[in-house]
MDAnalysis code that builds the backbone (N, CA, C; Angstrom):
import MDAnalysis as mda
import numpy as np

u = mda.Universe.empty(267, n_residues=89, atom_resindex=np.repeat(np.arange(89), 3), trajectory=True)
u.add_TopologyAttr("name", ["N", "CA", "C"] * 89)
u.add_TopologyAttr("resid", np.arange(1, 90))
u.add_TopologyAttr("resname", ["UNK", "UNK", "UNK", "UNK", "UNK", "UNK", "UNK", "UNK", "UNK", "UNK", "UNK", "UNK", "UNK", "UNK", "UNK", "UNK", "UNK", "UNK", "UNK", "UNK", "UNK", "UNK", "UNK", "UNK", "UNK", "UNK", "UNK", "UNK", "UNK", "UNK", "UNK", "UNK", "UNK", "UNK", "UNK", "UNK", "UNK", "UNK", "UNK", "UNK", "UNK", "UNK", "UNK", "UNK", "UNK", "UNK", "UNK", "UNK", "UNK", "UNK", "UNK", "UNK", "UNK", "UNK", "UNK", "UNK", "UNK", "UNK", "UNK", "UNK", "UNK", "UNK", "UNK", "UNK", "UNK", "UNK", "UNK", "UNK", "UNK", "UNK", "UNK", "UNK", "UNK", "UNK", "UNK", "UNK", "UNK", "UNK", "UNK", "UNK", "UNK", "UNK", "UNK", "UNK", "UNK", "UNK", "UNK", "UNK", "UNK"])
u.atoms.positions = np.array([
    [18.721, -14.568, -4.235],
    [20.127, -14.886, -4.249],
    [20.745, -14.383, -5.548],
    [21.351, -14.114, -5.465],
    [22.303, -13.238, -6.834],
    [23.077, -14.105, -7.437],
    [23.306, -14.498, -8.797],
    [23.832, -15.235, -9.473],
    [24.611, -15.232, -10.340],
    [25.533, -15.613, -11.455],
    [25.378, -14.996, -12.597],
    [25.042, -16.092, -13.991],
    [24.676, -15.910, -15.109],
    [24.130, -15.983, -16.551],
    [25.421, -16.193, -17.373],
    [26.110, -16.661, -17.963],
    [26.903, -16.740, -19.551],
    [25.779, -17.479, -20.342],
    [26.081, -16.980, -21.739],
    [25.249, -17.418, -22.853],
    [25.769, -16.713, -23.535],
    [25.327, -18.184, -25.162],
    [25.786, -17.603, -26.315],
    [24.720, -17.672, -27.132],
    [24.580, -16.791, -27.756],
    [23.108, -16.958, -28.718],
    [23.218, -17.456, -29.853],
    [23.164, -17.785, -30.384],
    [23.531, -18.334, -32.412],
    [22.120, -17.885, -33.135],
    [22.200, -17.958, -34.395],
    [21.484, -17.136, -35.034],
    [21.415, -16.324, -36.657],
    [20.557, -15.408, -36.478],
    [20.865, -14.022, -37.296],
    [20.583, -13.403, -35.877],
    [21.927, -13.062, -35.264],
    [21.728, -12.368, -33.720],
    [23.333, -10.943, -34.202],
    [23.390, -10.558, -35.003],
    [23.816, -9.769, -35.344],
    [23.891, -9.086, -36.247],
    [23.460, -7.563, -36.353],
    [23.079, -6.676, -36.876],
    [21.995, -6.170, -37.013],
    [21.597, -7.045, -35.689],
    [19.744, -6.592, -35.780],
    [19.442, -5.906, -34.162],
    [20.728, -5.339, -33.757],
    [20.107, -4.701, -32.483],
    [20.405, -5.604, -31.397],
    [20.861, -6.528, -31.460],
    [20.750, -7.797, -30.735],
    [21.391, -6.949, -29.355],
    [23.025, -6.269, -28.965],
    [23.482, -6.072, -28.113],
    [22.881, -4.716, -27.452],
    [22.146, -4.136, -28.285],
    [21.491, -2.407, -27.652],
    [20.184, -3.117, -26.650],
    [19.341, -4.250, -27.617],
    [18.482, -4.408, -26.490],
    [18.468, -6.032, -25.231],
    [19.485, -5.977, -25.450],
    [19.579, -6.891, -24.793],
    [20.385, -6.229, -23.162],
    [20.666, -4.919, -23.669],
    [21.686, -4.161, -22.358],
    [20.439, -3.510, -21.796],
    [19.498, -2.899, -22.661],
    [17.828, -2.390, -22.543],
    [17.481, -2.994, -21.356],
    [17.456, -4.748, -21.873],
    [16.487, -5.625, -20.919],
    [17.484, -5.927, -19.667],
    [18.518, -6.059, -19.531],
    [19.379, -5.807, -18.848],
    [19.044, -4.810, -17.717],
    [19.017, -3.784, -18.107],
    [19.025, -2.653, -17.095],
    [17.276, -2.334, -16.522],
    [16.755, -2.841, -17.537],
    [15.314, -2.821, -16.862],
    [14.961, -3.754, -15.809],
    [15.891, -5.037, -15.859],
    [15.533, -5.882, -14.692],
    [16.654, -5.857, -13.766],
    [17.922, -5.041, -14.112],
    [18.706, -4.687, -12.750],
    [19.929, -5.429, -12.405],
    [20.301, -5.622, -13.784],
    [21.095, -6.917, -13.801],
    [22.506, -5.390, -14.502],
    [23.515, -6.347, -14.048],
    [24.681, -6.046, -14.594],
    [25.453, -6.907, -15.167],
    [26.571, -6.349, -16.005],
    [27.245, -7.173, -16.509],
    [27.833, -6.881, -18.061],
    [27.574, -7.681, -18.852],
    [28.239, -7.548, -20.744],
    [27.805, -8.374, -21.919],
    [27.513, -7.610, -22.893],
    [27.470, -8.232, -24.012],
    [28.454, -8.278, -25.174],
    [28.406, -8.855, -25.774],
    [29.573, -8.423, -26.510],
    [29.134, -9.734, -28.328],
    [29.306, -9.172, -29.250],
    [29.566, -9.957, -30.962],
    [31.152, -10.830, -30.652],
    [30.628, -12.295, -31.067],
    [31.630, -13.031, -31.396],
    [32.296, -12.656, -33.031],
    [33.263, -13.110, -33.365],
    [33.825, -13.253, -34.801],
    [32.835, -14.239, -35.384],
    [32.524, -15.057, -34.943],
    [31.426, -16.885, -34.956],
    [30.033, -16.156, -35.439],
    [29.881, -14.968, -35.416],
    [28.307, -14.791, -35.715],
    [27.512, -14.711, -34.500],
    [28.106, -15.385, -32.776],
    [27.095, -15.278, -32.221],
    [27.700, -13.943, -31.083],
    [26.101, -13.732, -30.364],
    [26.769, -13.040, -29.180],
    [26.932, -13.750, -27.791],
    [27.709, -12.994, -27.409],
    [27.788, -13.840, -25.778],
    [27.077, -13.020, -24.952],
    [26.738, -13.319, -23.832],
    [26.256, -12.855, -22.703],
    [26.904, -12.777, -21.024],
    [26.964, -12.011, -20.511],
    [27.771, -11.947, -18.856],
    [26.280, -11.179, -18.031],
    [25.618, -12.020, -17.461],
    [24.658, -11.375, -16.834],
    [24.900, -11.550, -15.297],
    [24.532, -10.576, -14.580],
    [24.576, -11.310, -13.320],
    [23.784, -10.160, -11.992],
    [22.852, -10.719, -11.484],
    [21.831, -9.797, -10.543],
    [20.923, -11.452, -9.813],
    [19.723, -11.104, -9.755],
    [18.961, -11.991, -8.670],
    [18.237, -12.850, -10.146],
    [17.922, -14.236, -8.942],
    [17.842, -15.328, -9.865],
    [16.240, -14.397, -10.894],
    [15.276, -14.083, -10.385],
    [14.053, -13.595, -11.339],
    [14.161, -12.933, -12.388],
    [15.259, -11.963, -11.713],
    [15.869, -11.093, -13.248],
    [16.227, -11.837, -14.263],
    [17.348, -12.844, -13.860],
    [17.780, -13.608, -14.782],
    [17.177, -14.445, -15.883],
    [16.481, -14.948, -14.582],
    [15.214, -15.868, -15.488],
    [14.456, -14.914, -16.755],
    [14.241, -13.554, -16.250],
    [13.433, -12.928, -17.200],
    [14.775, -12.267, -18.420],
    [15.867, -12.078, -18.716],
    [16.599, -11.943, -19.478],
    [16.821, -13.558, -20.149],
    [16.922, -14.252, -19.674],
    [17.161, -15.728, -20.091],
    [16.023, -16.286, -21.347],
    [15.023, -15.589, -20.620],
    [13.633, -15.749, -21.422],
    [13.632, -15.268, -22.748],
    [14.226, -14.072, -22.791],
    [13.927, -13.118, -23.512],
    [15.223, -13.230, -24.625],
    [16.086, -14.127, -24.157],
    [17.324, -14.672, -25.455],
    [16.746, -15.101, -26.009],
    [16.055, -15.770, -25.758],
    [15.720, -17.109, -26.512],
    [14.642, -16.327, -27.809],
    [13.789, -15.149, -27.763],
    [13.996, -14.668, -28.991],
    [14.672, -13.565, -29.277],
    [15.068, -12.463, -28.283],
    [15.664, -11.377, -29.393],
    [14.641, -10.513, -29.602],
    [15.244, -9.185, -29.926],
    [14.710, -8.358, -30.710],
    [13.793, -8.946, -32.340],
    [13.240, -7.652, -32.416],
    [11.912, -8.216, -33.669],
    [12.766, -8.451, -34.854],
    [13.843, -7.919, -35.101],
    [14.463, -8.589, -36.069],
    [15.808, -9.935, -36.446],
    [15.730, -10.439, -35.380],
    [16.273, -11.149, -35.027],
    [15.841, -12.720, -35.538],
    [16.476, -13.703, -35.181],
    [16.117, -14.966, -35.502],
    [17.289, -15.939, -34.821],
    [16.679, -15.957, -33.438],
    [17.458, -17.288, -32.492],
    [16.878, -18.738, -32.861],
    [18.445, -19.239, -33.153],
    [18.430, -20.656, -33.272],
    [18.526, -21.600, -32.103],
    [18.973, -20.930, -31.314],
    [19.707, -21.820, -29.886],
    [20.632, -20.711, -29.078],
    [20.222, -21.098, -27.857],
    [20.651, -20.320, -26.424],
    [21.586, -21.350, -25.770],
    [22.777, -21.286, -25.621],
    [23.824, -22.155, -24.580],
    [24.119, -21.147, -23.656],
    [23.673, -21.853, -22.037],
    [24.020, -21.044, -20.971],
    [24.087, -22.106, -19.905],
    [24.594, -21.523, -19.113],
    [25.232, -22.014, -17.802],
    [25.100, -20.773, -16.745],
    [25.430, -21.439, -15.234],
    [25.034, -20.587, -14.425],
    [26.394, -20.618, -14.193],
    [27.286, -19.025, -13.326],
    [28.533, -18.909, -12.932],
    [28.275, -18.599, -11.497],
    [29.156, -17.835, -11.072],
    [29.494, -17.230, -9.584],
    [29.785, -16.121, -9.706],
    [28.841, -15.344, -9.134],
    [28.274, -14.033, -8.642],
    [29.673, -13.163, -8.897],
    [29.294, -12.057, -9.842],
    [30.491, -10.778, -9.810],
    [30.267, -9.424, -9.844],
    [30.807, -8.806, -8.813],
    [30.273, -7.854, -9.231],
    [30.847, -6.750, -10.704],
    [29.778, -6.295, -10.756],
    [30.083, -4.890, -12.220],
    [29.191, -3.676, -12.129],
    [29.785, -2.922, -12.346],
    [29.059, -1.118, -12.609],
    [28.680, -1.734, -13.995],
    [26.794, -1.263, -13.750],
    [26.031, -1.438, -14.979],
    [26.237, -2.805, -15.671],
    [25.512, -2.329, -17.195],
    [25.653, -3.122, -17.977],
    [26.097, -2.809, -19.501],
    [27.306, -3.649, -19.771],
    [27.851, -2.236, -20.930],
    [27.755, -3.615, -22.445],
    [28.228, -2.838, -23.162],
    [28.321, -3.873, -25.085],
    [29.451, -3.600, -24.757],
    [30.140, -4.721, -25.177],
    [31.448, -4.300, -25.281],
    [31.917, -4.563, -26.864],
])
């Protein structure tokens, strides 16, 4: 069933790559959607493809890239949208 993902990451989740591989893991599991840097320090997330994908991007917030350092993942599940790809915005 196809779903979609919001999340915000908090952190040192910026300037460490956070939105290049997170569109990476994104597109490797088939998911579409957006990332995007808050002003706040954190990033947000717009994911949205089948619940496994998700689960496996969901997973994979929670640490980040190797230089990274997640404090906390806030997410919620939305209603299904569609999008071409997955872009940083």
């Amino acid at each position: 069933m196809k779903r979609g993902l919001h999340c915000y990451i908090s952190g040192r989740v910026q300037g460490v790559f956070f939105r290049m591989e997170t569109r990476q893991q994104a597109i490797l599991h088939g998911l579409s959607g957006w990332v995007r840097n808050l002003p706040d320090g954190r990033v947000e997330v717009m994911a949205f493809g089948e619940d496994a994908s998700l689960a496996h991007l969901a997973e994979w917030l929670k640490r980040g890239p190797e230089l990274a350092r997640v404090l906390a993942v806030e997410q919620k599940e939305v209603d299904y949208q569609a999008h071409n790809g997955f872009i940083i915005r």
